[in-house]
C-alpha positions in Angstrom: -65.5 80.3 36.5 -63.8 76.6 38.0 -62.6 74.8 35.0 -63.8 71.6 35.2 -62.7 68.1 34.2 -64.4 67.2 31.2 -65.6 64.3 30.1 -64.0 63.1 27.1 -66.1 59.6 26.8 -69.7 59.7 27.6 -69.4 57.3 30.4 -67.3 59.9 32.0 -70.3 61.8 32.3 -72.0 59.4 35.2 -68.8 59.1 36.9 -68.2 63.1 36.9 -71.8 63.6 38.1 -71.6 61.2 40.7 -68.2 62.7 42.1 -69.8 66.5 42.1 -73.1 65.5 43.5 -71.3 64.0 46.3 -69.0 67.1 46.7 -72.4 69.3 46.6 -71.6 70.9 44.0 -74.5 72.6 41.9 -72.5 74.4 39.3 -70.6 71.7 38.5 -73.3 69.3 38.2 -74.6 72.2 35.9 -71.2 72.4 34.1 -71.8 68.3 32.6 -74.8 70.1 30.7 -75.1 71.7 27.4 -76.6 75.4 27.7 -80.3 74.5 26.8 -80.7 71.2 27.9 -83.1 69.6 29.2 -83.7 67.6 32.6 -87.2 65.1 33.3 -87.0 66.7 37.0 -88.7 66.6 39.5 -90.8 63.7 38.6 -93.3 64.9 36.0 -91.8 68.1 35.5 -89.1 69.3 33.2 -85.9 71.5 34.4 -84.8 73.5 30.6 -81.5 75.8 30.9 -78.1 74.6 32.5 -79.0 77.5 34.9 -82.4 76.3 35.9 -80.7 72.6 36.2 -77.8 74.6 38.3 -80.4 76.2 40.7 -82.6 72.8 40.8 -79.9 71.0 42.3 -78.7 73.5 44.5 -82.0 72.5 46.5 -81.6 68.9 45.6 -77.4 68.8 47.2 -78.9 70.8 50.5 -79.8 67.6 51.9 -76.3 66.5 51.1 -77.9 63.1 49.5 -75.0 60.6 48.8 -75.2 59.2 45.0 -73.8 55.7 44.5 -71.7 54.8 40.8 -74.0 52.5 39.1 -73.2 50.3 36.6 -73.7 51.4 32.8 -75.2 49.6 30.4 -73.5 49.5 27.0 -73.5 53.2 25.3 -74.8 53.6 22.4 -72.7 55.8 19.6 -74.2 57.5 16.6 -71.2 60.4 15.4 -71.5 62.7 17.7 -74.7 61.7 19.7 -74.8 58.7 22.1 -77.0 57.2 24.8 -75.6 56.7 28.4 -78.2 54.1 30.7 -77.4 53.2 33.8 -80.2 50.5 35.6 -80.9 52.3 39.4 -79.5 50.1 42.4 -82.9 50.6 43.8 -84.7 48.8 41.0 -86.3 52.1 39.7 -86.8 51.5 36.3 -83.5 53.2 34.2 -81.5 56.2 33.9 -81.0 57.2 30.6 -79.3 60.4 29.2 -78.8 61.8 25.6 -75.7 63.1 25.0 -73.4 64.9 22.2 -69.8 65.2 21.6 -68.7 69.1 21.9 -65.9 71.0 19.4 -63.2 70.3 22.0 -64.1 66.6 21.2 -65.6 66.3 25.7 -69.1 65.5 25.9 -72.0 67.1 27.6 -75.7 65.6 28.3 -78.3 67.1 26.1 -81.2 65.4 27.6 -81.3 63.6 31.0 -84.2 61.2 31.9 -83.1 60.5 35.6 -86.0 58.3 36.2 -88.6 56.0 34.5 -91.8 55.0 35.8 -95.0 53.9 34.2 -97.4 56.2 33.5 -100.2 56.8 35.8 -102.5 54.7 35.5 -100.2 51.5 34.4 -98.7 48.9 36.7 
């Protein structure tokens, strides 16, 4: 297995995602989850399992879509939990993503919430 960098702050976690999305690499977008997370995508569906979230964007990185860093909003830090947010450059509601701090002290994304929108019927 690649040994990845870690991310030892939970705004790490955006910048490493960014950086491997953009390299087209699956597994490690994969590797910035905890085993049984859990992923809000596709729109309306939910993607459980760092190896259904692995396999997910393997089809998401085929069309080699470039991911721009986006400014975070302030993390949130309860002991070993936090909130990472980041508001989408294309006005999409928010990003949000629930995180917690591992043994080795890096942090991994427990549940991701990549996009917002109202719920149908709601404008």
């Amino acid at each position: 297995m690649t040994e990845y960098e870690k991310a030892m702050r939970p705004e790490d976690l955006t910048r490493l995602f960014v950086e491997r999305s953009d390299a087209g690499d699956a597994a490690g977008v994969a590797a910035l989850y905890e085993e049984d997370a859990v992923m809000a995508y596709p729109p309306g569906e939910r993607t459980v399992g760092r190896e259904a979230i692995r396999a997910l964007w393997e089809k998401v990185l085929a069309d080699r879509p470039r991911f721009e860093p986006e400014p975070p909003l302030p993390t949130l830090v309860s002991g070993d939990i936090a909130l990472t947010a980041t508001p989408p450059k294309d006005g999409a509601g928010a990003r949000a993503q629930v995180v917690r701090r591992q043994p080795d002290g890096s942090w991994l994304r427990l549940l991701d919430q990549p996009e917002f929108r109202p719920p149908s019927g709601h404008n």
